[in-house]
FIDO-49602 format. One record per residue: residue in three letters; x, z, y of N, C-alpha, C, CB in turn; residue number from 1. Coordinates in steps of 0.05 Angstrom, whole numbers. Each point is the difference from the previous one (the first is absolute). Glycine has a CB too. Layout:
BEGIN
[ALA [X Z Y] [X Z Y] [X Z Y] [X Z Y] NUM]
...
This chain:
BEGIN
[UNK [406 -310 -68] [6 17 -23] [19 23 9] [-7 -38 -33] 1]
[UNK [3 69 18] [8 19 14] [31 -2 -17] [-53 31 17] 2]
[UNK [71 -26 -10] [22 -3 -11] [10 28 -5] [5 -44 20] 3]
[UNK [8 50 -51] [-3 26 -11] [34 7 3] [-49 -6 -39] 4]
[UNK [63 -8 53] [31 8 16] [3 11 17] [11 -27 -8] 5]
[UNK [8 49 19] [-4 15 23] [33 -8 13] [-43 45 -20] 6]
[UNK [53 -27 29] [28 -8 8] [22 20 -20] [-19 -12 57] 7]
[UNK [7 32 -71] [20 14 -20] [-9 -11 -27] [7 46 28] 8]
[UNK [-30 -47 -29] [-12 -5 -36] [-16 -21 5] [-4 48 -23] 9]
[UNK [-11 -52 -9] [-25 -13 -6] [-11 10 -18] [11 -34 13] 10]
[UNK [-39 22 -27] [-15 12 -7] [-8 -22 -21] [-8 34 41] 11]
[UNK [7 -36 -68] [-2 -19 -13] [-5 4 -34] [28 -18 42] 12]
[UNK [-56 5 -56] [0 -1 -20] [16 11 -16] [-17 -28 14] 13]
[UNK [6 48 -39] [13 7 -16] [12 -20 -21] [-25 38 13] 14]
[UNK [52 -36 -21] [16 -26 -19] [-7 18 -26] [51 -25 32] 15]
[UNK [-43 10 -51] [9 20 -28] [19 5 0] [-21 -12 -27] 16]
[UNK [43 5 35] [26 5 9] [-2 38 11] [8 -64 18] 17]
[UNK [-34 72 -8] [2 22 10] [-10 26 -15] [-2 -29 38] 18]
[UNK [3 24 -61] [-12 18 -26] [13 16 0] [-15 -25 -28] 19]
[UNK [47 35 30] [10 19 -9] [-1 24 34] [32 -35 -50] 20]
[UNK [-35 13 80] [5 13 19] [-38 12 5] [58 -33 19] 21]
[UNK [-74 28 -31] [-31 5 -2] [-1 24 -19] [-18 -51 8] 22]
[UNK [32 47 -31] [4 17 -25] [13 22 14] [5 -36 -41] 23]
[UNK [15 34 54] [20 26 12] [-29 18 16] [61 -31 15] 24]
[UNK [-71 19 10] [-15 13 12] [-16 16 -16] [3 -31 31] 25]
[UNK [-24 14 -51] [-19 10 -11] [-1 28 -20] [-5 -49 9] 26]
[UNK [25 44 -21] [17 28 -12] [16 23 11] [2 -31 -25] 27]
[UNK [-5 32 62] [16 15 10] [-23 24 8] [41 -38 14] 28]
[UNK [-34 49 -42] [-23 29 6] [6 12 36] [5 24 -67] 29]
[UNK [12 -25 72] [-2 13 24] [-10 -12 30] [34 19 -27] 30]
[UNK [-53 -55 10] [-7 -11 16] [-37 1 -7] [56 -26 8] 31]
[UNK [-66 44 -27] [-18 4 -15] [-26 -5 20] [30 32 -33] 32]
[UNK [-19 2 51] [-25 7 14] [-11 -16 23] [13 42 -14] 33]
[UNK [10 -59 21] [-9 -20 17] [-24 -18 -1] [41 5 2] 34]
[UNK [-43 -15 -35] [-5 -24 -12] [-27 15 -9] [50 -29 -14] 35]
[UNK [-55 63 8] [-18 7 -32] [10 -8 -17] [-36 -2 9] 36]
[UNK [58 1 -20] [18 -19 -28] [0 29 -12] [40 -50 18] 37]
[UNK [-47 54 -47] [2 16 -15] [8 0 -23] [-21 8 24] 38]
[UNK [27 -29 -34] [10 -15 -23] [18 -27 3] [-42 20 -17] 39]
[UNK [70 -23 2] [17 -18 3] [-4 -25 0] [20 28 -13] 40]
[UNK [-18 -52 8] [-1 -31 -2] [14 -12 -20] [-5 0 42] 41]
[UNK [1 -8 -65] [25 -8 -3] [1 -28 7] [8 34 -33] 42]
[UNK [20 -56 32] [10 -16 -3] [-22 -26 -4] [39 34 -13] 43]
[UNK [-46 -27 -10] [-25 -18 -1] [-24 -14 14] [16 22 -26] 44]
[UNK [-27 10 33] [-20 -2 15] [-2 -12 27] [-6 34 -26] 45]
[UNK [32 -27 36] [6 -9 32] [12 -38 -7] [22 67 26] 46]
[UNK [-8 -72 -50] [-2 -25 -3] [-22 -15 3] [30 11 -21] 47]
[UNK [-51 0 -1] [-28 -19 9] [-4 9 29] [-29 -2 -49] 48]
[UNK [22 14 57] [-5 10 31] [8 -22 21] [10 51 -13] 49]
[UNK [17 -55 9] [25 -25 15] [-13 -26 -4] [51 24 -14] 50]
[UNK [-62 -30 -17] [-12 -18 -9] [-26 -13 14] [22 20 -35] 51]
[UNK [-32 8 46] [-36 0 3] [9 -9 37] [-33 55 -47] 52]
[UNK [46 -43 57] [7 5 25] [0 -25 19] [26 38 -19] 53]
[UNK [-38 -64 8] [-5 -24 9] [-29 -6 7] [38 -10 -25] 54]
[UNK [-58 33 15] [-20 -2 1] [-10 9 33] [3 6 -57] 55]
[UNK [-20 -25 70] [0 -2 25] [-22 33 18] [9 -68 -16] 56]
[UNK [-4 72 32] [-13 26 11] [-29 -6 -4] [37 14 36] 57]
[UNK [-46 -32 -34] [-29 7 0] [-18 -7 -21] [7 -3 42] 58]
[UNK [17 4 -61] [-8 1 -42] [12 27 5] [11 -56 -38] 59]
[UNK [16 75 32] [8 22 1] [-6 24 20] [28 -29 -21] 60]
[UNK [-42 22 40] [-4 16 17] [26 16 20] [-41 -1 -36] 61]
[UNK [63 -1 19] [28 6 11] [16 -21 4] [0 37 -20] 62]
[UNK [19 -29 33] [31 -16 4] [29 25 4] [-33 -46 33] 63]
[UNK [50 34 -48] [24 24 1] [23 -20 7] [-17 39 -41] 64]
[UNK [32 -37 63] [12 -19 6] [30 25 4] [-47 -44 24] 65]
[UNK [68 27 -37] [23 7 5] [15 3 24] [-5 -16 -36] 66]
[UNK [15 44 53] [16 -11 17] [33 -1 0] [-40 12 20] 67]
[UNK [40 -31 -8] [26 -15 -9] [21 10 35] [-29 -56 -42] 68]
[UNK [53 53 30] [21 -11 30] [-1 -26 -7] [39 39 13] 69]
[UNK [-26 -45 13] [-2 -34 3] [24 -15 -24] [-12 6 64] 70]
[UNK [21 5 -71] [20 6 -27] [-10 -9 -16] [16 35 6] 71]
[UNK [-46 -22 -9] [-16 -9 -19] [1 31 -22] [13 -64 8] 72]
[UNK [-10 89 -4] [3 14 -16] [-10 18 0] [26 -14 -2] 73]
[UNK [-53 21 -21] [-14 6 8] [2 37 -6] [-20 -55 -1] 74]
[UNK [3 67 31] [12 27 4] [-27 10 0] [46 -4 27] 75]
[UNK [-68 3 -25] [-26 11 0] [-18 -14 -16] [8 17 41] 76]
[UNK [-39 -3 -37] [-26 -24 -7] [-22 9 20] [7 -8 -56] 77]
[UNK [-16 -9 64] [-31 8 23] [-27 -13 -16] [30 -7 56] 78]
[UNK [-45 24 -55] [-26 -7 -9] [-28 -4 12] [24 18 -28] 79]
[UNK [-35 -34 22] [-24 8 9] [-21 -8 -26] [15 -7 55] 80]
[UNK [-42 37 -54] [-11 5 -27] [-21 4 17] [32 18 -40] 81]
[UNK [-60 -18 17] [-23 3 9] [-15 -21 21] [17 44 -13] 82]
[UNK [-3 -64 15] [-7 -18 12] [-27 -13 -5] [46 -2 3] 83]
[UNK [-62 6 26] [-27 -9 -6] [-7 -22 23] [-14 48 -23] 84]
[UNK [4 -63 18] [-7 -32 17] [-31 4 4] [39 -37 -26] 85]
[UNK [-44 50 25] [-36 -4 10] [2 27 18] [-33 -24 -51] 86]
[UNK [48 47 53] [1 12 16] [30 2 24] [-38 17 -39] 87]
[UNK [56 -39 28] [24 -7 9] [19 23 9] [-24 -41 12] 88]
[UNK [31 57 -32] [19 19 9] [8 6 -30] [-21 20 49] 89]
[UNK [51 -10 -52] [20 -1 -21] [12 34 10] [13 -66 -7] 90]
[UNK [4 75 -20] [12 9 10] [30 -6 -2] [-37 23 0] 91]
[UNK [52 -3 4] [38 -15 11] [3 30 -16] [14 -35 65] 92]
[UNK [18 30 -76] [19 13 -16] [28 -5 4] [-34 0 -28] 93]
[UNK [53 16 25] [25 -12 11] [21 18 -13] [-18 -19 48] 94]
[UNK [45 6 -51] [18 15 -10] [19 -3 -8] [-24 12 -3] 95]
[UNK [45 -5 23] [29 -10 0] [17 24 -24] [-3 -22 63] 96]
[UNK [18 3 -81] [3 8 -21] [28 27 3] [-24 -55 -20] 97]
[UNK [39 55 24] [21 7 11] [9 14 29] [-1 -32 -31] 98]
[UNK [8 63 31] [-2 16 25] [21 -19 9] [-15 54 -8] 99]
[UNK [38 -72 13] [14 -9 12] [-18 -22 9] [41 18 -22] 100]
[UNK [-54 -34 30] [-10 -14 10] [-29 8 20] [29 -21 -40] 101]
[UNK [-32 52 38] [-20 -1 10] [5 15 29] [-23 -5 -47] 102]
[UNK [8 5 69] [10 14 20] [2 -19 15] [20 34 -19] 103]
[UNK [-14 -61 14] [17 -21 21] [-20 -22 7] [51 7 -23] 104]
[UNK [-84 -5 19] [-18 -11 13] [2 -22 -12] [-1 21 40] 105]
[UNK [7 -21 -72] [-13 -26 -28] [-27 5 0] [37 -1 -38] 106]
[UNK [-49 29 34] [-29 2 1] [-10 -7 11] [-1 21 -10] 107]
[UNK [4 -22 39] [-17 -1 18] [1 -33 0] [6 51 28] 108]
[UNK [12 -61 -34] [13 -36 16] [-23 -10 -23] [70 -8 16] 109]
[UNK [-72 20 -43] [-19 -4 -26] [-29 2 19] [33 27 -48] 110]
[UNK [-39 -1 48] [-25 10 4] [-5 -32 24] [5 73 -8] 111]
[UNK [7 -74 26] [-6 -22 24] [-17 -19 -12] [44 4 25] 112]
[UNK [-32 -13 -45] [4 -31 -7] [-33 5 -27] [79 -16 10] 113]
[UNK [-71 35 -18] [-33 1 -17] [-16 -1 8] [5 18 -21] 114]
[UNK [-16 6 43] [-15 5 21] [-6 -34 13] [24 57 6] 115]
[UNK [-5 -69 3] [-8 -24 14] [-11 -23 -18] [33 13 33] 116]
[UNK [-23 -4 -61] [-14 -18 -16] [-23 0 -9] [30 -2 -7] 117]
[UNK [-35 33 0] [-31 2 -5] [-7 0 24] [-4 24 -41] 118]
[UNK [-8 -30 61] [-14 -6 36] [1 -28 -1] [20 40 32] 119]
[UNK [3 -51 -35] [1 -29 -3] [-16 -19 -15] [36 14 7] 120]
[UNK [-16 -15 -18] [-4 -17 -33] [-27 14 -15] [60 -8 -11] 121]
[UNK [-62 30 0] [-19 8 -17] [-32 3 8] [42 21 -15] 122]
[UNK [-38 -14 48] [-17 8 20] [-18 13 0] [9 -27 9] 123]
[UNK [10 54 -17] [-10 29 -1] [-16 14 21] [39 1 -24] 124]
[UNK [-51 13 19] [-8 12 24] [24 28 7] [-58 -18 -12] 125]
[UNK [54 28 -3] [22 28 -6] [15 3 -27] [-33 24 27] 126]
[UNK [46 -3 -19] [16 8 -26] [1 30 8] [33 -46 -14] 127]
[UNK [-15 61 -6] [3 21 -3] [15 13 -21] [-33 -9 23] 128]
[UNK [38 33 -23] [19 11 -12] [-4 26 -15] [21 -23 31] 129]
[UNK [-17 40 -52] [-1 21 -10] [27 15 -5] [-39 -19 -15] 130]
[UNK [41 39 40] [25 6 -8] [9 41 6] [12 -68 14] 131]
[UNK [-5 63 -31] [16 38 -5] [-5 19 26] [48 -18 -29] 132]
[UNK [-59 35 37] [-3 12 22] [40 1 -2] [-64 32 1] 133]
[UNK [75 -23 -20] [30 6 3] [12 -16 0] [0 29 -15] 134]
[UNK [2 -57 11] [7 -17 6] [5 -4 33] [-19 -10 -45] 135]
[UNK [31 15 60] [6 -6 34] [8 -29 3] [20 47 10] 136]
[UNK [0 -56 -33] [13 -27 8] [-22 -14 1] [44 0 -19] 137]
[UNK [-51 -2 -5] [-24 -27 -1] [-22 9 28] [-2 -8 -65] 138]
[UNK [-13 21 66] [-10 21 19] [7 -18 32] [14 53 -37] 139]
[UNK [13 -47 35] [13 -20 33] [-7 -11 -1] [30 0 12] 140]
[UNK [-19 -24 -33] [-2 -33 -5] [-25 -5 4] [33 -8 -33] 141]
[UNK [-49 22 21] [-26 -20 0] [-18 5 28] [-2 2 -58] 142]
[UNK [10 22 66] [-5 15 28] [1 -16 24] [19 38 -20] 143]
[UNK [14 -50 13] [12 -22 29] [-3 -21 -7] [35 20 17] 144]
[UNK [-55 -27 -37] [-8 -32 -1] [-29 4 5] [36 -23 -35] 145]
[UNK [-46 31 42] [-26 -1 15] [-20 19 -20] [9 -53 23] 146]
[UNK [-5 62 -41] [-21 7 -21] [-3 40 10] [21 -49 -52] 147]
[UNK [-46 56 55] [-11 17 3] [-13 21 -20] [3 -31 32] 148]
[UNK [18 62 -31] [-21 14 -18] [-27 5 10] [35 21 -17] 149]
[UNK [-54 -32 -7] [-32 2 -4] [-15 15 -13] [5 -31 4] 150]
[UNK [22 51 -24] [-13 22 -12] [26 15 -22] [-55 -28 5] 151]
[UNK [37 52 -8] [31 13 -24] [-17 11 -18] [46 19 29] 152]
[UNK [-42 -29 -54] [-17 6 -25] [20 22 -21] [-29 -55 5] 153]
[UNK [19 80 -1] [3 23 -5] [7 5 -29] [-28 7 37] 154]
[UNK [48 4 -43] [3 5 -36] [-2 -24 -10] [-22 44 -7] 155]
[UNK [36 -69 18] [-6 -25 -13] [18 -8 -16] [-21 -12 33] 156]
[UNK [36 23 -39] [32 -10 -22] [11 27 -17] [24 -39 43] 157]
[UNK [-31 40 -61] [12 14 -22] [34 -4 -4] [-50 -6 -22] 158]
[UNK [64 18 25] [33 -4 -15] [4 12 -26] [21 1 43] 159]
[UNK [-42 11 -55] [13 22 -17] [4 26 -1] [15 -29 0] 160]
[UNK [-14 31 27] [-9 30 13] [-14 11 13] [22 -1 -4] 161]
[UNK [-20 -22 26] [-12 11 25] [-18 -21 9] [39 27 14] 162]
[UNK [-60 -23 6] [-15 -30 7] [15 -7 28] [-55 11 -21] 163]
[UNK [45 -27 35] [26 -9 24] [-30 -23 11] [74 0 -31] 164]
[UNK [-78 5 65] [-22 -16 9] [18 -32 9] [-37 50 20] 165]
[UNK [17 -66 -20] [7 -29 8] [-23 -6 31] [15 -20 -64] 166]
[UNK [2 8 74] [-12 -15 20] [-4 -26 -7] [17 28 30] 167]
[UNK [-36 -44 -17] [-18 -19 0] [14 -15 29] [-47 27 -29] 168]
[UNK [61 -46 29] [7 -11 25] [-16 -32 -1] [53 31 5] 169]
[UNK [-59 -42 19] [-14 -22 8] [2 -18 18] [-18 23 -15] 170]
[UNK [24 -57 12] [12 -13 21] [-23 -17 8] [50 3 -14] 171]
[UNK [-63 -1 38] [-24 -21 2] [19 -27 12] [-48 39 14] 172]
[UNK [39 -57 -24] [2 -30 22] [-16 -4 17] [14 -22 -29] 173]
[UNK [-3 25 55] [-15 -8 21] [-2 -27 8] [8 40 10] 174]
């Protein structure tokens, strides 16, 4: 079994305990364009959500796993959505909540430990990523963990003003 601990963090089931630190993210318009989030959450909704969040990946098709310090406190969430088992490839989402924590290789210690899970455990063929041509950080991260741009899809994100292209990044298992 692939073990979802690294040497700074872990990676672990969403609690209900985590409603208000899920609720913070989800409402942080300035975390919008990341997500496509165009409309708020309230309270409620992300309660049942916390509720539902026991429901196993290959009934939900997703998994949103908290990342934690070894503390236990949790500072991000990593995802993987679109998850398909007859063609075995998912994709990955990530996102450290707080500019003080980021920079210091939580993403990446995250990204490690997903990545080895879906190859592992899930026995993915690939994964992959959709992410901001302007985005650079994520861009690195997913860059220096093996994943390859495979394409940039043009006028793909609306903000409100302007369109903004996304790249298409891709991790094969060899």
């Amino acid at each position: 079994m692939v073990s979802l601990k690294g040497k700074y963090i872990n990676l672990r089931a969403l609690e209900p305990e985590d409603l208000d630190f899920v609720y913070e993210i989800e409402n942080d318009t300035s975390l919008w364009a990341l997500s496509d989030t165009q409309t708020p959450y309230s309270r409620f909704l992300i309660k049942q959500y916390l509720e539902n969040a026991q429901q196993d990946i290959f009934e939900a098709k997703q998994l949103r796993l908290a990342i934690c310090t070894l503390e236990g406190i949790a500072i991000g969430l990593i995802d993987v959505f679109d998850f398909d088992i007859k063609n075995k490839r998912a994709g990955i989402g990530i996102l450290i909540k707080d500019e003080v924590n980021r920079y210091k290789g939580i993403g990446k210690e995250a990204l490690d430990l997903l990545v080895t899970y879906c190859f592992k455990t899930l026995h993915l063929h690939q994964v992959y990523a959709n992410i901001s041509e302007t985005n650079s950080a994520s861009l690195n991260l997913f860059e220096n963990n093996g994943f390859e741009k495979i394409g940039l899809k043009r006028d793909w994100s609306f903000d409100g003003q302007q369109f903004s292209n996304e790249y298409i990044l891709q991790r094969i298992n060899n």
